[in-house]
C-alpha positions as CSV (number, residue, x, y, z in Angstrom):
1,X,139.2,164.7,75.0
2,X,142.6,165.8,74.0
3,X,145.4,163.5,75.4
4,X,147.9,166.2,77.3
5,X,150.6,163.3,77.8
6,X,150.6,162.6,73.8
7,X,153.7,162.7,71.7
8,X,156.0,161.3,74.1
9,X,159.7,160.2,73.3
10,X,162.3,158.2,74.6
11,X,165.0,159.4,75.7
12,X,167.7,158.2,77.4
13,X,167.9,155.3,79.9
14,X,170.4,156.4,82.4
15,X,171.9,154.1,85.2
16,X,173.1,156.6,87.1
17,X,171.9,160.1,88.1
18,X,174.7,162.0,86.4
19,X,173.3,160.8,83.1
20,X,170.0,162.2,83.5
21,X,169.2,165.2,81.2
22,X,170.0,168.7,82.4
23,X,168.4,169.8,85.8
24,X,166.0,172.2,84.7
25,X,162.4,172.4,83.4
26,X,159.8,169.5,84.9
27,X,159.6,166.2,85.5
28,X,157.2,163.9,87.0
29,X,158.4,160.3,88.8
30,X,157.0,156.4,88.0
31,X,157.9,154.4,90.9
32,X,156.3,151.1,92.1
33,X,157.2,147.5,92.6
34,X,158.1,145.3,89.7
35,X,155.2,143.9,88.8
36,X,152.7,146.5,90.1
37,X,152.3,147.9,86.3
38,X,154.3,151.0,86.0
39,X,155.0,150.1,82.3
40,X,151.4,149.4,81.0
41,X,150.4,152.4,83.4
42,X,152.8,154.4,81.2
43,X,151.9,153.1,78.0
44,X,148.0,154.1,78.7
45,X,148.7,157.6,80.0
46,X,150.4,158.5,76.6
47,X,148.5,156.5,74.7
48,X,151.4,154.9,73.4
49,X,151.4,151.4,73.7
50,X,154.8,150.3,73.2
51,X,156.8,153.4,74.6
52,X,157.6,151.6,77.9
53,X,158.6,148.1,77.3
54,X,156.2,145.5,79.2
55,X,156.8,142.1,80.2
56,X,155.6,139.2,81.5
57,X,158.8,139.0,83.4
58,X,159.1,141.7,86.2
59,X,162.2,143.9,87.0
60,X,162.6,144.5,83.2
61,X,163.0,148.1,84.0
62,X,166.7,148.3,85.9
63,X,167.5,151.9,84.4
64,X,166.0,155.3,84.8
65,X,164.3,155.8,81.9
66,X,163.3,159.0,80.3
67,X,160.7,160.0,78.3
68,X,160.4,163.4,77.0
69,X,157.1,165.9,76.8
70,X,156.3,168.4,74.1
71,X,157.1,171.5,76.1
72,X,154.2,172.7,78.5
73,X,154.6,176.2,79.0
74,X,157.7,178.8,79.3
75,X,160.1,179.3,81.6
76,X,161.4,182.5,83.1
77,X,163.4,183.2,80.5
78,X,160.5,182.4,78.1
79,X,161.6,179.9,76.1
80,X,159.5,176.5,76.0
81,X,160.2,174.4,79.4
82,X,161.2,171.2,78.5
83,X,158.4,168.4,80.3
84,X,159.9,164.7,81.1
85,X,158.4,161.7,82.7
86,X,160.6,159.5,84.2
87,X,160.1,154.9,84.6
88,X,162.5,154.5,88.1
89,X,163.7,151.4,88.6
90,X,160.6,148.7,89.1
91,X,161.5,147.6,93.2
92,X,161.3,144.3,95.3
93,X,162.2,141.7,92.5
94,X,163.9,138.9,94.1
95,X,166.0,138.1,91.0
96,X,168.0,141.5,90.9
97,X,171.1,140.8,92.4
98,X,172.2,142.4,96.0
99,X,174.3,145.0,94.6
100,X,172.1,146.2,91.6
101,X,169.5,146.6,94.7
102,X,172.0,148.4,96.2
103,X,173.2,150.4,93.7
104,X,169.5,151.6,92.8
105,X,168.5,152.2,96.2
106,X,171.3,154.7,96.6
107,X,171.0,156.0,93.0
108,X,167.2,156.8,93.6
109,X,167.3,158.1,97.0
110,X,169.8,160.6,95.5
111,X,167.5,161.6,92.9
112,X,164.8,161.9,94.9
113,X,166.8,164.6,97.0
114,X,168.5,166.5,94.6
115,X,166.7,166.6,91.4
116,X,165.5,169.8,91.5
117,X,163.2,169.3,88.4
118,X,161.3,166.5,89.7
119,X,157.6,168.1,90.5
120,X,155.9,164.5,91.7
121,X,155.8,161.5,91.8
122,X,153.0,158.6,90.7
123,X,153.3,155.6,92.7
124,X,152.2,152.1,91.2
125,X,150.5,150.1,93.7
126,X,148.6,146.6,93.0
127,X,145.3,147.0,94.1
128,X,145.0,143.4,94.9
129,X,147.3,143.6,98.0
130,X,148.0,145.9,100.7
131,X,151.1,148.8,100.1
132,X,154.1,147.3,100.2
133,X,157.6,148.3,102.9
134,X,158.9,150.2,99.7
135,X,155.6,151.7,99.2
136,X,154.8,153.1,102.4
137,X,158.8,154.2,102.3
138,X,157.8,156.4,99.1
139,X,154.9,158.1,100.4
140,X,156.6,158.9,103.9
141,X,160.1,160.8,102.0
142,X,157.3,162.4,100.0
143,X,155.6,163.9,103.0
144,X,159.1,164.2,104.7
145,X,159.7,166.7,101.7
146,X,156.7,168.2,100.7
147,X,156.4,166.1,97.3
148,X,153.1,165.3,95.9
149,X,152.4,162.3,95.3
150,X,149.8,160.6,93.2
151,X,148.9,156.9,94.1
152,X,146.9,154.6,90.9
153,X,146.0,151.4,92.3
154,X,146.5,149.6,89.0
155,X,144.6,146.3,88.1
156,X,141.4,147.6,88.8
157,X,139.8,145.3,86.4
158,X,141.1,142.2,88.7
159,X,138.3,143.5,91.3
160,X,134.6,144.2,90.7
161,X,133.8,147.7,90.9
162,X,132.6,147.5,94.6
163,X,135.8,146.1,95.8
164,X,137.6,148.4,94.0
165,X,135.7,151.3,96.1
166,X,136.9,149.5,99.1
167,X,140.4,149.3,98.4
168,X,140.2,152.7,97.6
169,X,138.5,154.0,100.5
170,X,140.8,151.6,102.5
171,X,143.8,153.3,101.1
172,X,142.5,156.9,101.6
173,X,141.8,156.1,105.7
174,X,145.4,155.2,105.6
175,X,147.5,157.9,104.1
176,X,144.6,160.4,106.2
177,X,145.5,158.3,109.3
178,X,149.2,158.8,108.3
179,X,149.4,162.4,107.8
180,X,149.9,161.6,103.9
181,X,148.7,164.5,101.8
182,X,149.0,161.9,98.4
183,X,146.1,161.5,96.4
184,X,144.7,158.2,95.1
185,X,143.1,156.6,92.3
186,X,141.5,153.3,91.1
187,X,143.4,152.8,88.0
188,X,143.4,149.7,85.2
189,X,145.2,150.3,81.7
190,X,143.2,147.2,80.3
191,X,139.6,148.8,80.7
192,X,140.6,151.4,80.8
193,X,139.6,152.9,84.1
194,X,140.9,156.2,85.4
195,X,143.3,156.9,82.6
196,X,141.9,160.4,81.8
197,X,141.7,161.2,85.9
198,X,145.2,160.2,86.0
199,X,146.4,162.0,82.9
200,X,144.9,165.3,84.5
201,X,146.9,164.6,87.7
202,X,150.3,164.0,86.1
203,X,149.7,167.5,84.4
204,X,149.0,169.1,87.8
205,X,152.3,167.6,89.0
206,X,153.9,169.0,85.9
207,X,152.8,172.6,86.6
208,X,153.3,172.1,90.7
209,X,156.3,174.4,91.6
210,X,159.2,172.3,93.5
211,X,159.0,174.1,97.1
């Protein structure tokens, strides 16, 4: 099968919101703890393994960086609709100081409210442990706001596969308990397990219409 996320670019890495590309076409969101993933999760969906930069140190990632798409679609005035994924920030590192948490926590709230391009987001989540403060913060604005949101619970190949079904059925009670209308995966970029389910929900983001 055809990979849909293939051929992506960097772009930019921005550290503020104002140096984000223009506002218009679609974009789809990484957010997640530090060392939850995002980076490898990246690398696997567009099958390119060094396009975000991994490490064995987390919090590597302390600027928005942007990846571009080739174009998926037209827009109304029918030329091609630029596509973008965007790494945020990787949360909850102990070693960022006070006011680069600060500054991030402001600079990606505002994002999340006024980027009028942004179609999703995929939240990173260690499969290992339960969802984090910052995780259960995510999927609450995204409800507040009527944003999908796609969970992988990464590191599925930590767990056998029947406590990976577990975890996963665990985490599916919770958001239905919660209201949460996110979906949610079992996800490992090692095995790889879920990559071609998670590609296919990135490209439903893409094509979601912001409300």
């Amino acid at each position: 099968m055809s990979n849909p996320l293939q051929g992506a670019q960097f772009v930019l890495a921005a550290h503020r919101i104002s140096q984000l590309p223009p506002d218009h076409g679609a974009e789809v969101a990484f957010a997640g703890r530090s060392n939850a993933g995002k980076s490898s999760a990246l690398n696997a969906l567009t099958g390119h393994r060094g396009l975000a930069r991994t490490s064995k140190t987390p919090g590597r990632t302390q600027q928005m960086v942007v990846f571009s798409l080739p174009p998926q679609g037209r827009g109304e005035d029918h030329s091609p609709q630029p596509t973008r994924l965007v790494d945020l920030p990787g949360y909850g590192y102990a070693k960022v100081p006070p006011e680069l948490r600060e500054h991030w926590k402001q600079e990606i709230d505002a994002y999340l409210h006024h980027r009028r391009s942004l179609r999703g987001i995929v939240l990173i989540a260690d499969i290992r442990h339960p969802l984090k403060d910052f995780d259960r913060m995510m999927l609450a604005f995204c409800f507040a706001t009527a944003l999908p949101c796609h969970v992988l619970l990464t590191k599925a190949d930590k767990l056998s596969r029947n406590q990976s079904t577990q975890a996963l059925a665990a985490l599916r009670k919770e958001l239905a308990a919660g209201g949460t209308q996110a979906t949610a995966q079992v996800f490992s970029s090692q095995t790889p397990t879920g990559v071609e389910e998670a590609r296919e929900a990135v490209m439903t983001l893409l094509r979601t219409p912001r409300e």
